[in-house]
N, C-alpha and C positions, 0 to 999 in steps of 0.2 A: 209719561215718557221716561225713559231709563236715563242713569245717567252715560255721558258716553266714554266705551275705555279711554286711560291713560295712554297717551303717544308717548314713547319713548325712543327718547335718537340720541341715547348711547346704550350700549350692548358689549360688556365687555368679557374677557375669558380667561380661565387659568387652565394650560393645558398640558398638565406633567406624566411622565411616562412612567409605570410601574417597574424600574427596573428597582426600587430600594425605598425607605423608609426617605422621608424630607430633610434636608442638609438647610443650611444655612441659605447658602445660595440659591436653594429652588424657592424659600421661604419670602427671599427678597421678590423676588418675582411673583410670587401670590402678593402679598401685601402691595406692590405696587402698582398691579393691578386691582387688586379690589379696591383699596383707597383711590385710584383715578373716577372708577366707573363710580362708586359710592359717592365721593364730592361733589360728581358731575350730576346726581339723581338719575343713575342710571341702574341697569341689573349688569347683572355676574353672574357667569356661568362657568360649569367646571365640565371638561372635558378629556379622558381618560387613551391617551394616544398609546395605547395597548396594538402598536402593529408588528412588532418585535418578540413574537414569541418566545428566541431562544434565547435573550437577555431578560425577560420579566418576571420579578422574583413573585413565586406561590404567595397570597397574601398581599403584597405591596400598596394594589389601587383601596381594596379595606382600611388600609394601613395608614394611607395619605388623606383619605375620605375622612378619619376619626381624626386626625391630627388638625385637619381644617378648622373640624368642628370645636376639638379641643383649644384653639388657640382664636374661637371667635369669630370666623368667618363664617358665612353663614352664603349659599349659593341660590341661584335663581332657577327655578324648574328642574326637570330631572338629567342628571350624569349621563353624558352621551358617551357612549364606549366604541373608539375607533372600531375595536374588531369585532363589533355586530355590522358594520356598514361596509358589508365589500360589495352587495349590488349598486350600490350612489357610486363609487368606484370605477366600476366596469362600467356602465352607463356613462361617464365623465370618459373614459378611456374610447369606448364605442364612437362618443361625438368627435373626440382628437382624430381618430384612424378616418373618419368617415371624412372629414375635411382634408384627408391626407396629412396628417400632421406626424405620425408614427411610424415609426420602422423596427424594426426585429434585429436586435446585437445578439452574436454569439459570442461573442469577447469574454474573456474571465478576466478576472483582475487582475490577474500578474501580467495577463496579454495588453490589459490598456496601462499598467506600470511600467512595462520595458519602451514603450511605444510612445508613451503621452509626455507633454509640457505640465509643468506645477501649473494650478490656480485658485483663486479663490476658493470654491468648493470642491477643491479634491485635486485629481490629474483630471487635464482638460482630453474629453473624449476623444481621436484623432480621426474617427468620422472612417474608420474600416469598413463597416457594414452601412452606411450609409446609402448606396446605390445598388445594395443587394449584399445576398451572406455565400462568404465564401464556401467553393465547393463542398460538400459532405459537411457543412456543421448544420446546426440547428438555431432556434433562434433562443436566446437563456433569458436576455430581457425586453422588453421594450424601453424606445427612445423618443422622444420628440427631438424635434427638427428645428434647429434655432437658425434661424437667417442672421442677415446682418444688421441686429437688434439690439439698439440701446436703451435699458429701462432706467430713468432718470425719476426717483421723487425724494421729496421734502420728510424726513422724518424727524418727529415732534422734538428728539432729543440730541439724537446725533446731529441732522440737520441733512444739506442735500447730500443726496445718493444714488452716484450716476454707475454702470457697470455696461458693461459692451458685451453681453451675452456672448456672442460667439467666438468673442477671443478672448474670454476672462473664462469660461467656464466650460461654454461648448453644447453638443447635445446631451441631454442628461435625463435620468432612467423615470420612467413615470411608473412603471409594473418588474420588480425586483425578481429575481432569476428564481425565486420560488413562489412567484406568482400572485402573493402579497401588492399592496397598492404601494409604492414610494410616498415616505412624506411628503413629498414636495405638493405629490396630489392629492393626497388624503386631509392636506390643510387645507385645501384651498375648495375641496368641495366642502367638508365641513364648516369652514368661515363662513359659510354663504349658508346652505343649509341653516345654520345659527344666528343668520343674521348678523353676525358680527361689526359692529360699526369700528369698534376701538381697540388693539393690537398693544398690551404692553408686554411686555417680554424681556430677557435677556438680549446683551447686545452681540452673543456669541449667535445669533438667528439673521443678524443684520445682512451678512452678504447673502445668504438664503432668499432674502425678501425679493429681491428681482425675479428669480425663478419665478417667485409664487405670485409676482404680479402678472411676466409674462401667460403665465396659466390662466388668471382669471379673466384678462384680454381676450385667448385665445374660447374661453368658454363663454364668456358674453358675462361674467361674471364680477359685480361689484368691487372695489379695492379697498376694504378698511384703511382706517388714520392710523400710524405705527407707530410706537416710542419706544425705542431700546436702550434698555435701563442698564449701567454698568454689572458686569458680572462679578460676581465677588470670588478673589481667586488668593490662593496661599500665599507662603512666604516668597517661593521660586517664581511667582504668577501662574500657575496652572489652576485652571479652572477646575472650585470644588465639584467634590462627585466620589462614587465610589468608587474608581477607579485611583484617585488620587487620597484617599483614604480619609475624608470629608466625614464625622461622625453625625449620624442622627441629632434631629434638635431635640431638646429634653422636653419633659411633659412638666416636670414640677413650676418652671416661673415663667410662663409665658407670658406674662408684663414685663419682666427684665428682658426675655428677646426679644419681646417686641422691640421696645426701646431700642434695643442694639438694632435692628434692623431700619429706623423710622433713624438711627443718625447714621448708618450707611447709608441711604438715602439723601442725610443733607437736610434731614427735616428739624424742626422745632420741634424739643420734648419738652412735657409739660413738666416742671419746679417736681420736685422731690417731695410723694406724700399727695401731689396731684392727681394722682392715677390709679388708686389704688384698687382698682378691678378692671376684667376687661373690658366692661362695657362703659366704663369711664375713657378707659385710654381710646378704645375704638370713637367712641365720639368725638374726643379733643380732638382725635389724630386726622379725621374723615374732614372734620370742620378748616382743619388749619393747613389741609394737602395743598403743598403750592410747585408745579412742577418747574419754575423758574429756579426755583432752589438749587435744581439738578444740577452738575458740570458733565458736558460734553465728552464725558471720558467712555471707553469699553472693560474700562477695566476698573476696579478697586480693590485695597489688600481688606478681607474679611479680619473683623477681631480675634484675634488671638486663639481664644477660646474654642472658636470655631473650625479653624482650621482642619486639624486632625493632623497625622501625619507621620 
């Protein structure tokens, strides 16, 4: 008799978008998830949210791939690439419409700019096309249909997280005016597709998270455990990126970033002279992960060095 496969029930992911080489910021977020799922005897997967064509820089998913590799992390089975998956998509999309769940916006965005309320994710849609699209336009995107829906859960770090879908946010786009799948739903079939049991991430994803539960509700689809990890952000608090001019992490001492990133974190770094490889520090690090450590914050100022700016 064989022996029988390994059950594993944690399943965790790092899922960065090729728009630029790894910053500081994205880095906390890989490490904090691989160190969760790693502690836990779990896998890690990496998954390449390539739906953004006209921000994703030539090279970049290569880029982030080798810098993984270079700084130690090491992933579980093969790199799943959002934009080979738009039939799981459109199939996820198919089931929403069939239940009646979608509607056709011809709205542009300065037309839901003049018209909408601030919220949470953006201007709250004002429900124009809602009960049909006005005379002579066309439909630009699809919407799902948010009743009077409260998504309330527990997350591992912030803690509870109650939002009232339709007057925090509203209906909002699942198929993008150039026919592209919307995050909202590209995660949420992929989460599942993946298996995903464990969700650690930036805390800049936190008010997202209701969407992408209501989605998986509405598709009969599981809801991973979530933890959103402070986002490390400059001197003014904007969140690094290349936008905010966040430089690339260096390839020469990746034990010294590590370290910087394992006490952003809030973690125990091993004595001076204790670590001196990465397959030292990865083990002390994977062994000694205690996410009690964490503080309740969405924000923290990244070191110095990091910055950019």
């Amino acid at each position: 008799m064989g022996t029988p496969d390994k059950v594993i029930s944690y399943r965790g992911r790092f899922a960065p978008s090729p728009t630029g080489p790894l910053h500081f910021g994205s880095l906390v977020a890989a490490v904090g998830s691989y160190l969760d799922a790693r502690h836990h005897g779990g896998e890690w997967l990496v998954r390449m949210e390539d739906l953004d064509p006209p921000r994703e820089v030539p090279g970049a998913a290569t880029d982030i791939l080798h810098t993984l590799e270079h700084y130690g992390m090491t992933w579980d089975g093969e790199v799943l690439y959002q934009g080979r998956r738009s039939t799981h998509y459109q199939e996820a999309l198919e089931r929403l419409d069939a239940d009646g769940r979608l509607y056709g916006c011809a709205c542009t965005r300065k037309e839901i700019a003049d018209a909408a309320l601030p919220g949470q994710g953006g201007n709250i849609y004002p429900g124009t096309c809602r009960d049909g699209l006005p005379d002579g336009r066309k439909a630009r995107t699809l919407r799902i249909r948010v009743e009077d829906t409260g998504v309330n859960f527990d997350d591992g770090l912030q803690g509870r997280t109650c939002q009232q879908l339709d007057r925090e946010v509203g209906d909002f786009v699942v198929r993008r005016a150039d026919r592209l799948a919307a995050y909202q739903l590209a995660v949420v079939v992929d989460d599942a597709a993946q298996a995903i049991s464990h969700i650690v991430r930036g805390a800049d994803l936190l008010d997202s998270t209701p969407r992408q539960i209501y989605l998986q509700r509405l598709l009969g689809l599981p809801t991973p455990a979530y933890r959103h990890l402070p986002v490390a952000v400059n001197a003014i608090g904007e969140k690094l990126g290349k936008q905010t001019g966040a430089p690339a992490i260096g390839a020469a001492d990746p034990v010294s970033v590590l370290l910087d990133v394992l006490q952003f974190l809030q973690q125990d770094t091993p004595e001076s002279g204790a670590a001196t490889s990465l397959e030292t520090l990865w083990a002390w690090a994977i062994e000694r992960w205690d996410n009690t450590r964490l503080q309740a914050t969405r924000t923290r100022a990244a070191p110095a060095g990091y910055r950019g700016g």
